[in-house]
C-alpha positions as CSV (number, residue, x, y, z in Angstrom):
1,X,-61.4,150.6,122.7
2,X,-57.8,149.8,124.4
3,X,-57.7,146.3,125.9
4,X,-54.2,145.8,126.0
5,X,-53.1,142.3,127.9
6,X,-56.6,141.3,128.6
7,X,-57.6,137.6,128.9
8,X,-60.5,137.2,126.7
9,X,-60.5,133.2,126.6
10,X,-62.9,131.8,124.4
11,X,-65.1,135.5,124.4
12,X,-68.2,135.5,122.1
13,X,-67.4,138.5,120.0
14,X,-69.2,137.4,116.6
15,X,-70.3,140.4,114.7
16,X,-69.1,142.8,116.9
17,X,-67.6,146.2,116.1
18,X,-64.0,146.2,117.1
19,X,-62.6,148.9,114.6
20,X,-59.5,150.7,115.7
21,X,-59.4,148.4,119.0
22,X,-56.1,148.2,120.4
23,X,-56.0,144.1,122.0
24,X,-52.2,144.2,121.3
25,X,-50.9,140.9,124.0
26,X,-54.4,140.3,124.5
27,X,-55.3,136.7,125.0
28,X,-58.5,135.5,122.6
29,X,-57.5,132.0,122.1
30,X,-60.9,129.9,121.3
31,X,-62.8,133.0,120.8
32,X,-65.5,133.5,118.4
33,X,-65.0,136.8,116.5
34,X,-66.5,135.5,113.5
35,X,-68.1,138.7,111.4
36,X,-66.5,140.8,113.6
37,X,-65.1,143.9,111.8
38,X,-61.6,144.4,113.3
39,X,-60.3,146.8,110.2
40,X,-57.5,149.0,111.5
41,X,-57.3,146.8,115.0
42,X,-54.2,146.5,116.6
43,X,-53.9,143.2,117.9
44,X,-49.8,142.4,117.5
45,X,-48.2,139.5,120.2
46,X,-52.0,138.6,120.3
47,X,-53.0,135.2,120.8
48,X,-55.6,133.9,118.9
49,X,-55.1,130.3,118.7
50,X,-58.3,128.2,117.7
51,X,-60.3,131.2,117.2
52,X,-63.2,131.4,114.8
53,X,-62.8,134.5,112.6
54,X,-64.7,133.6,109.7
55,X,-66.0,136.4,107.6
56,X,-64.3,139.0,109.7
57,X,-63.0,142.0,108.4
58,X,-59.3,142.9,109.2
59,X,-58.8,145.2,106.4
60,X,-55.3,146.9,107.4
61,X,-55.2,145.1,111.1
62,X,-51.8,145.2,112.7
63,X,-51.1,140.9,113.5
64,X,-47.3,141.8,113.8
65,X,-46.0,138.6,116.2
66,X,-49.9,137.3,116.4
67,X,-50.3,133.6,116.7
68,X,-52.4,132.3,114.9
69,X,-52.2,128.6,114.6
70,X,-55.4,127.0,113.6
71,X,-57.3,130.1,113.5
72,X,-60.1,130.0,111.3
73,X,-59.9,132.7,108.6
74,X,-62.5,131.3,106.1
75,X,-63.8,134.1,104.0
76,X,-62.0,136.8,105.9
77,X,-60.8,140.4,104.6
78,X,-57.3,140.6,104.5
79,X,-56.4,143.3,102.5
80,X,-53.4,145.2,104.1
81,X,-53.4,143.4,106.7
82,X,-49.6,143.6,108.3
83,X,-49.0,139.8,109.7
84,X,-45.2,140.0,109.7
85,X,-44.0,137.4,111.8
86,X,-47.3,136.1,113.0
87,X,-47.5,132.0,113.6
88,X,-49.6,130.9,110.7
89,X,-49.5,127.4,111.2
90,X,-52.5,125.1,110.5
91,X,-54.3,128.3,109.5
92,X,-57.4,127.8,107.3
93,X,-57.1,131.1,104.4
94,X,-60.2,129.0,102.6
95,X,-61.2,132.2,100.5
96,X,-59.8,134.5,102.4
97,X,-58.7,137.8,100.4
């Protein structure tokens, strides 16, 4: 899936199947993507301010330049995930690997 720039304001997402999706400059801020598997997503300069993504998966996502502030990552898969330069502020990592 390629959704490149897209405004996806406050989307419901949870659980969905987003492997491999390119959302790279997408706009998801407020969105609920929690249990959504986004392993191997691309989703660098996305903005995903005050987004729910607890329990997602994001095993080896690309969040290069993401912002991320006050994104809920509770329980979320991390592993490999590249978040190089990503706004992290006010994040919540609560058991997040």
């Amino acid at each position: 899936m390629v959704l490149i720039n897209v405004d996806l304001h406050g989307i419901q997402l949870s659980g969905s199947s987003l492997q491999f999706a390119n959302l790279t400059r997408s706009r998801l801020e407020h969105a609920d993507l929690s249990g959504a598997n986004l392993a191997h997503a691309t989703l660098a300069g996305t903005h995903l301010s005050g987004a729910t993504l607890t329990g997602a998966g994001l095993q080896y996502a690309y969040l290069t330049e993401a912002d991320l502030f006050r994104t809920d990552l509770t329980a979320a898969n991390l592993q490999g995930a590249v978040l190089t330069n990503a706004c992290l502020t006010e994040a919540n990592f609560e058991t997040a690997d």
